[in-house]
C-alpha positions in Angstrom: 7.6 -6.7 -5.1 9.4 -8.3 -8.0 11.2 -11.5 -9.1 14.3 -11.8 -11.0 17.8 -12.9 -11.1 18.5 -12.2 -7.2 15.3 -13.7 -6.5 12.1 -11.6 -4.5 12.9 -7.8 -4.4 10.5 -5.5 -2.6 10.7 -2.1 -1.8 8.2 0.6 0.1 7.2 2.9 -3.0 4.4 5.4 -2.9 2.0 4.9 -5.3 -0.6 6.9 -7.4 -3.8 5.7 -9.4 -5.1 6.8 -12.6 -8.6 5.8 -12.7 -9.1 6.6 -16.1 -6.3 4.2 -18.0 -7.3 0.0 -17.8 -10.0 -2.1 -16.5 -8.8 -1.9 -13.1 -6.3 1.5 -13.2 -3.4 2.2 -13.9 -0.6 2.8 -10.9 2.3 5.1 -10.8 5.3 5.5 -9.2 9.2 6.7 -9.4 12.5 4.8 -7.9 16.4 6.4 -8.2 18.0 3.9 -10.9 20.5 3.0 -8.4 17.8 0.9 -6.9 18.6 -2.8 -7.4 14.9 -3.5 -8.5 15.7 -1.4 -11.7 16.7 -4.7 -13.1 14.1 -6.7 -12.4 11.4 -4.0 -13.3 13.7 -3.6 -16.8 13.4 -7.5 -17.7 9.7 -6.9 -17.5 8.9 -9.0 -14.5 5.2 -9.1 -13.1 4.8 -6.9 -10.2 3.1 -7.3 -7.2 1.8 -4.1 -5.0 0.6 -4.3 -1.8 -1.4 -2.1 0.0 -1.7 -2.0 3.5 -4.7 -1.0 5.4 -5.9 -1.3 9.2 -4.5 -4.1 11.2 -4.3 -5.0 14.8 -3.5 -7.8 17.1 -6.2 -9.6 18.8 -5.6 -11.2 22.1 -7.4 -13.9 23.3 -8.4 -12.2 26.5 -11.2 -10.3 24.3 -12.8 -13.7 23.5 -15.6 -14.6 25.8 -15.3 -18.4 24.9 -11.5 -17.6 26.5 -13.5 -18.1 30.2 -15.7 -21.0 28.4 -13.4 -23.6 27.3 -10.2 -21.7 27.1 -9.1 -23.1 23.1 -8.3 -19.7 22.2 -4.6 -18.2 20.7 -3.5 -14.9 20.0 -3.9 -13.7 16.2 -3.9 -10.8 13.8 -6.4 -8.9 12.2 -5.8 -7.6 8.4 -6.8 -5.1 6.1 -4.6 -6.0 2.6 -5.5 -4.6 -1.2 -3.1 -6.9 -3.8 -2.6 -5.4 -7.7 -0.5 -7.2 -9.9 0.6 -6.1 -13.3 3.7 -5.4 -15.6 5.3 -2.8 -15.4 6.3 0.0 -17.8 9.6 2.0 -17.4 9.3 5.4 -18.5 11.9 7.7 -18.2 10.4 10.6 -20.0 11.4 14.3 -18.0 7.9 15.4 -18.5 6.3 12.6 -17.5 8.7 12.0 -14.7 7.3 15.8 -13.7 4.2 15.1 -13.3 4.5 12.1 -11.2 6.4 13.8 -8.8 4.3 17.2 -8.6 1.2 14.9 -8.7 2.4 12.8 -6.1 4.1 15.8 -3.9 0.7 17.7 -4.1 -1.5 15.2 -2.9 1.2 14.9 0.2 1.3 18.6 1.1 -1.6 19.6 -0.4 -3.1 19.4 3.4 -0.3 21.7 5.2 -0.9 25.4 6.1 2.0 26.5 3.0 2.3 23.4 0.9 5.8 23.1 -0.7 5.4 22.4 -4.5 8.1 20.9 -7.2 8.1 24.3 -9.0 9.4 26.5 -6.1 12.6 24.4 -6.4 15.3 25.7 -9.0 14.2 24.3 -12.5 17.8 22.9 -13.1 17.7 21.7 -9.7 14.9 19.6 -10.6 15.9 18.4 -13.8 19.2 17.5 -12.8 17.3 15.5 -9.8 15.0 14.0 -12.6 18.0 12.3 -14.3 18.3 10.1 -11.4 14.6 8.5 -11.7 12.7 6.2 -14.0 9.2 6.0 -13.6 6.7 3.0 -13.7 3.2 2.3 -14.8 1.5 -0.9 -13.8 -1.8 -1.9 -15.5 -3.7 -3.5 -12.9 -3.8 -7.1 -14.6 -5.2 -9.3 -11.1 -6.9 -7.2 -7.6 -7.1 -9.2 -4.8 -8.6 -8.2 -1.4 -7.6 -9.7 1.9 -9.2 -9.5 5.3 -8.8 -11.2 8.5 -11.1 -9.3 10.7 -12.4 -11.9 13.2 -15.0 -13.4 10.9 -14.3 -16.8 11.8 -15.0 -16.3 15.5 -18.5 -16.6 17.1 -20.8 -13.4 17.7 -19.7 -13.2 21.4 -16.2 -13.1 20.6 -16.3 -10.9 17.6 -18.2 -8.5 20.1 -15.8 -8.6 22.4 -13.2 -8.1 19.9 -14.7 -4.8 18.9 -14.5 -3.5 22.1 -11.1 -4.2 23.1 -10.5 -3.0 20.2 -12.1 0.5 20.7 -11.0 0.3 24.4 -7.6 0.3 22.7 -8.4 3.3 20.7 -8.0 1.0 17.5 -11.2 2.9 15.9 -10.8 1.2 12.5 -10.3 -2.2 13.4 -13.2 -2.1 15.7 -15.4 -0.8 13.0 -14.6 -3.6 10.4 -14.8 -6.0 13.1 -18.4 -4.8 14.0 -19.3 -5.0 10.6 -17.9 -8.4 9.0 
């Protein structure tokens, strides 16, 4: 997410983390230039990534207390990692490479005959290449989030965690269990 001259622009980009570069990491990533974002990414405007982890909805008929005194509403639970930073464009060919054969490995690197940049055409590639800029966001701010029923009583957190399971919602459950 960025802000600019159009006001708040967001889009769903896979990113990748380099450990090694910052306090925090460094991330990386690729958009086409024809995305509108390429402005406000250009003009150097902080950037705001959001990661997305587990999250369910809780219904109040898990609660306990719901048979008790029957105050109880409906609500979400939340897993959310925020990294803010600046970005930097980069629209270096090699480096542009070795996002995308970084980024395409650790997706296929799981199947039975993982598909790699290289066994495309090599003017195929570069040509595709020219359409791309690159970012790098020093992770300036991190900001965890997490609404996992911690402000309910014991009996209703419980109760959560098993409707949760029940519901085959194994990760929810778990963090639920533990906050």
């Amino acid at each position: 997410m960025t802000h600019g001259s159009k006001g708040l622009t967001a889009n769903l980009v896979p990113f990748s983390l380099d450990r090694t570069r910052g306090e925090r990491g460094t991330l990386k990533a690729h958009l086409a230039k024809a995305n509108e974002q390429f402005a406000d990414l250009s003009a150097g405007a902080e950037a705001l990534v959001i990661f997305q982890g587990p999250e369910s909805y809780i219904t109040p008929s898990w609660y306990p207390s719901k048979l008790e005194h029957g105050k109880v509403v409906p609500t979400w639970n939340y897993v959310a990692v925020e990294a803010r930073g600046r970005p930097v464009l980069i629209e270096d060919p090699a480096w542009l490479l070795g996002q995308i054969s970084e980024l395409t490995a650790a997706e296929e690197g799981e199947r039975p005959a993982p598909w790699a940049v290289s066994d495309a055409p090599a003017p195929y590639v570069a040509s595709q290449l020219k359409g791309i800029f690159g970012i790098e966001i020093e992770i300036a701010r991190l900001e965890g989030k997490w609404k996992t029923s911690q402000n309910r009583p014991e009996p209703d957190r419980a109760g959560v965690a098993d409707g949760l399971s029940a519901a085959g919602e194994a990760d929810m459950a778990a963090l639920v269990a533990q906050r």
